[in-house]
C-alpha positions in Angstrom: 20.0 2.7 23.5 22.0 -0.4 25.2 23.9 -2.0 23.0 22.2 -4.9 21.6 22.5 -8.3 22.7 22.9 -10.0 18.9 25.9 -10.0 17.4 26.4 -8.1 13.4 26.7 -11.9 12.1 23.0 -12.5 13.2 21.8 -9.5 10.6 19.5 -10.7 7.6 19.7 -9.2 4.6 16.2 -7.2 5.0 17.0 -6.8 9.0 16.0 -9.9 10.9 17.9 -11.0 13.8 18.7 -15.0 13.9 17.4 -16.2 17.0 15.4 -13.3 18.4 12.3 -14.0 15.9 10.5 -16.8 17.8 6.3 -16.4 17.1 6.0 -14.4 20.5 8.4 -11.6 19.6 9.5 -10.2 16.3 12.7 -8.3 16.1 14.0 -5.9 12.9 17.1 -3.7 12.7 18.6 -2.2 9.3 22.1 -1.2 10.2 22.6 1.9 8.0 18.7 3.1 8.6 19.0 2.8 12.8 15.4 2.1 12.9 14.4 -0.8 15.3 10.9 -2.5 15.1 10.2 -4.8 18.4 6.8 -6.5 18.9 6.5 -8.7 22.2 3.2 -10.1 21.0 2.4 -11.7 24.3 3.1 -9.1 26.5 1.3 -6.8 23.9 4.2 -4.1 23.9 5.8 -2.5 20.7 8.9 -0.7 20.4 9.7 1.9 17.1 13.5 3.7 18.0 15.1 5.4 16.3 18.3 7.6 17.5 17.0 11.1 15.9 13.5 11.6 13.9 15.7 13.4 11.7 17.6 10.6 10.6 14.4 8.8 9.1 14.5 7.7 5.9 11.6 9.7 3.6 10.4 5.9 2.7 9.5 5.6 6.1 8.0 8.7 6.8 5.4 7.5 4.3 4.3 4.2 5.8 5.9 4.1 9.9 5.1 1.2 12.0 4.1 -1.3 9.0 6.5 -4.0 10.2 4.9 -3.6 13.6 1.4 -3.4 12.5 1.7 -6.4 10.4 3.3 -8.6 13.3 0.7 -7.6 15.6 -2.4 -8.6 13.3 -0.8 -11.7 12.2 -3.5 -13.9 13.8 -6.6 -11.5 12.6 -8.7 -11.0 9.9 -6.7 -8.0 8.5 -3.5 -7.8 6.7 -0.9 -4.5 5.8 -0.5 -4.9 1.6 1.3 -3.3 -0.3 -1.4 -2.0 -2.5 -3.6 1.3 -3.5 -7.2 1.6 -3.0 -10.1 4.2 -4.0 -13.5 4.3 -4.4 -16.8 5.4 -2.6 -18.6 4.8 0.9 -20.4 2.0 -1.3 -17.4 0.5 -2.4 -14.3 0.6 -4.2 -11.1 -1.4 -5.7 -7.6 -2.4 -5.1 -5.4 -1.4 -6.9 -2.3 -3.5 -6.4 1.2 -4.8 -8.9 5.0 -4.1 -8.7 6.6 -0.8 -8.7 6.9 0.8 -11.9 3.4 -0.7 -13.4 1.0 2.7 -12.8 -0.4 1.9 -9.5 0.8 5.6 -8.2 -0.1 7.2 -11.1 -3.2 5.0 -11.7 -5.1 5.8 -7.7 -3.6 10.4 -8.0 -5.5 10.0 -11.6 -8.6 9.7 -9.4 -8.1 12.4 -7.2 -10.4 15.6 -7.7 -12.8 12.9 -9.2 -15.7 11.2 -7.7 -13.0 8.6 -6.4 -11.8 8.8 -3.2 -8.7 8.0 -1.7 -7.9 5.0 1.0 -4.2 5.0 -0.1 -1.2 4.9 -2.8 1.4 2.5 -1.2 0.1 0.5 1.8 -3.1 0.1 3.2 -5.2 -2.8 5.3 -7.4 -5.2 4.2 -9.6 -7.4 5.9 -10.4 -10.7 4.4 -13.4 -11.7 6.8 -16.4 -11.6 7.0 -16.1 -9.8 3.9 -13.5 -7.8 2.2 -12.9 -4.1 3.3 -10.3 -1.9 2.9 -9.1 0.5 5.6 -6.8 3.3 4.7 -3.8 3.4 7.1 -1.8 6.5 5.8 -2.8 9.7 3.8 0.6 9.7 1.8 1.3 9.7 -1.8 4.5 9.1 -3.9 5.4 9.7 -7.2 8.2 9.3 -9.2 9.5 12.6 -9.6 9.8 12.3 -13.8 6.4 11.8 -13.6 5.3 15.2 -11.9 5.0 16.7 -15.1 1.7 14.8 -16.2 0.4 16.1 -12.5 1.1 19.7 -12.5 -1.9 20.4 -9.4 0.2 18.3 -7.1 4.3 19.8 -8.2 3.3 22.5 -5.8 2.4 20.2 -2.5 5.3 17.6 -3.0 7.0 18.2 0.7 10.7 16.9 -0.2 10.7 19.0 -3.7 14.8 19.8 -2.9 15.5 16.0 -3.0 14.2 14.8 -5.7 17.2 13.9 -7.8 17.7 11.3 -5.1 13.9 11.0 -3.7 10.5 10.1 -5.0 8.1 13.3 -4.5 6.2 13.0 -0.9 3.1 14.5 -0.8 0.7 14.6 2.6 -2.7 14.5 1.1 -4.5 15.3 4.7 -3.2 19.0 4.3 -4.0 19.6 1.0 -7.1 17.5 -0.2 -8.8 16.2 3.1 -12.2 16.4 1.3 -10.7 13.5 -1.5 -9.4 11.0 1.7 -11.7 8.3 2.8 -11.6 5.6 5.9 -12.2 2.8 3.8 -14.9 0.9 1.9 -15.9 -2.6 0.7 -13.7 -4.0 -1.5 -15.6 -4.7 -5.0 -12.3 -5.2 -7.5 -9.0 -6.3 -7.4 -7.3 -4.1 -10.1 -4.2 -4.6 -11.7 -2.8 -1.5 -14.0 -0.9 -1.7 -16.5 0.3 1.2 -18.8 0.0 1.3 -22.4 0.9 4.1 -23.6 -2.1 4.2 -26.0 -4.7 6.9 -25.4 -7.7 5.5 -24.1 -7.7 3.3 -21.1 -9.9 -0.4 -21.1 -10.4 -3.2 -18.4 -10.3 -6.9 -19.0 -10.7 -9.6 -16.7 -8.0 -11.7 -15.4 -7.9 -15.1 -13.4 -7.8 -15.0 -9.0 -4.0 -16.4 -10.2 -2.6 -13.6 -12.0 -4.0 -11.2 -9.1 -2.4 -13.0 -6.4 0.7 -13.2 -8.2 0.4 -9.3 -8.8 -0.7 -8.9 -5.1 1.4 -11.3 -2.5 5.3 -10.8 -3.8 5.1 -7.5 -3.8 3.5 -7.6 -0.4 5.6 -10.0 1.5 8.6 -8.8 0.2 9.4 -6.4 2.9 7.0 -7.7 5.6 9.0 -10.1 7.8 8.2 -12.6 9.8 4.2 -13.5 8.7 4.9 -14.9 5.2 2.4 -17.8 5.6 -0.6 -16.2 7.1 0.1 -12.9 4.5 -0.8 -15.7 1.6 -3.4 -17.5 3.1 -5.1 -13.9 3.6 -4.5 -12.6 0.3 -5.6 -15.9 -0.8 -9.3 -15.6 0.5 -9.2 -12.1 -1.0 -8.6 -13.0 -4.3 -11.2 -15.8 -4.0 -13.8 -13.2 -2.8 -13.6 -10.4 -5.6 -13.6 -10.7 -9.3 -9.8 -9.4 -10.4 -9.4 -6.9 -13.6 -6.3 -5.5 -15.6 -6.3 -1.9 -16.0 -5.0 -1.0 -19.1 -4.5 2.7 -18.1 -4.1 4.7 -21.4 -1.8 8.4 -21.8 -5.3 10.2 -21.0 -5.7 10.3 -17.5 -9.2 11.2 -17.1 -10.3 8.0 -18.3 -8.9 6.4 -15.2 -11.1 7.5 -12.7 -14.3 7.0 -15.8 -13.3 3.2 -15.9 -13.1 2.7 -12.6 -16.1 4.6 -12.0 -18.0 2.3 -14.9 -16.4 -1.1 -13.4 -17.9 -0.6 -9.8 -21.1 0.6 -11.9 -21.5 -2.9 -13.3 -20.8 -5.0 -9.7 -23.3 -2.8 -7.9 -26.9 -2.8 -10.3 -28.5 -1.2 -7.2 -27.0 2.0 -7.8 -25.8 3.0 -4.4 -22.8 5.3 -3.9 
């Protein structure tokens, strides 16, 4: 690549470059990384670099092209979030909170159940006309002390010689395609939480406490759209009822709860 016209003193602290973010064209670079994101939203042409595949990082192996996604559907309906989702054709929930509060371990509880999978770490929403979830990448990550309480999925984890360093990778697409799903109506907003008790309950929260669970976490490393990102996860929390998930030790009762909860918003009994 030509080197670049900014100067190191215009680097942000997340990658921005002062003066070459302007509305029409949306600029990252992460010294250190080597990754450049470069949107020209009027011309409608994207640029992802990077000087070797090999040198990307396995973070961004799990969710490529999220800065550029996000710029480009900054004026739509739809919105990147740093969420997880499952659930059936019908319908299904988002599960959404900080890292380190069971959303991971809360959505790979549900696989082999009658759950399926839209995502574990970013996925697509669309607020309108009416709240959908579309799964944008078939990856999973776990923390790798906590393989041991999913001892199917120890032997699919694709980066199982870095782990002292890594958090376990896993493609779900080449080992439980039948479990993915394209998306589905959003029913729930679903916040976990763990407890380390046995059994696993749900109790309601305010639109408040799911927003603030949802839109840190989600604008926190997508640059550039903050405003619009809150407005849209705004109208989302406005449009579903929001739960807590108090997920319990047993982890079959994850999937049952969830299971029960989109049982009682959908009397009609479709699945």
């Amino acid at each position: 690549m030509a080197p670049p016209p900014w100067s190191g003193e215009q680097y942000t602290n997340l990658g921005e470059i002062d003066g070459y973010n302007n509305g029409q064209v949306h600029v990252t670079y992460t010294p250190g990384v080597d990754i450049l994101h470069c949107l020209d939203r009027q011309r409608g042409l994207a640029v992802y670099w990077t000087p070797t595949f090999r040198l990307i990082p396995w973070w961004e192996q799990s969710f490529p092209l999220r800065s550029i996604l996000n710029w480009w559907l900054r004026d739509e309906p739809f919105q990147p979030a740093h969420a997880a989702a499952v659930g059936r054709p019908s319908g299904g929930v988002l599960i959404t909170g900080p890292s380190g509060t069971g959303k991971s371990t809360s959505t790979l509880a549900c696989l082999g159940s009658e759950l399926q999978y839209a995502g574990d770490d970013y996925v697509l929403i669309r607020t309108d006309p009416s709240p959908f979830v579309f799964s944008l990448y078939s990856t999973a990550k776990l923390e790798a002390d906590n393989l041991a309480r999913f001892p199917n999925l120890a032997p699919l984890v694709s980066n199982a010689e870095r782990l002292d360093r890594e958090k376990a990778l896993i493609y779900l697409q080449e080992h439980h395609p039948s479990s993915l799903i394209k998306g589905f109506p959003i029913r729930a907003l679903v916040i976990p939480k763990v407890t380390g008790l046995p059994h696993t309950t749900i109790e309601t929260i305010s639109p408040a406490a799911a927003l603030l669970a949802l839109a840190p976490t989600t604008t926190k490393h997508l640059l550039g759209t903050r405003r619009e990102t809150v407005e849209k996860l705004m109208r989302l929390v406005k449009a579903v009822p929001s739960y807590r998930l108090l997920a319990g030790t047993d982890l079959a009762q994850i999937p049952a709860a969830i299971s029960s909860l989109l049982d009682s918003l959908n009397p009609s009994g479709a699945r």
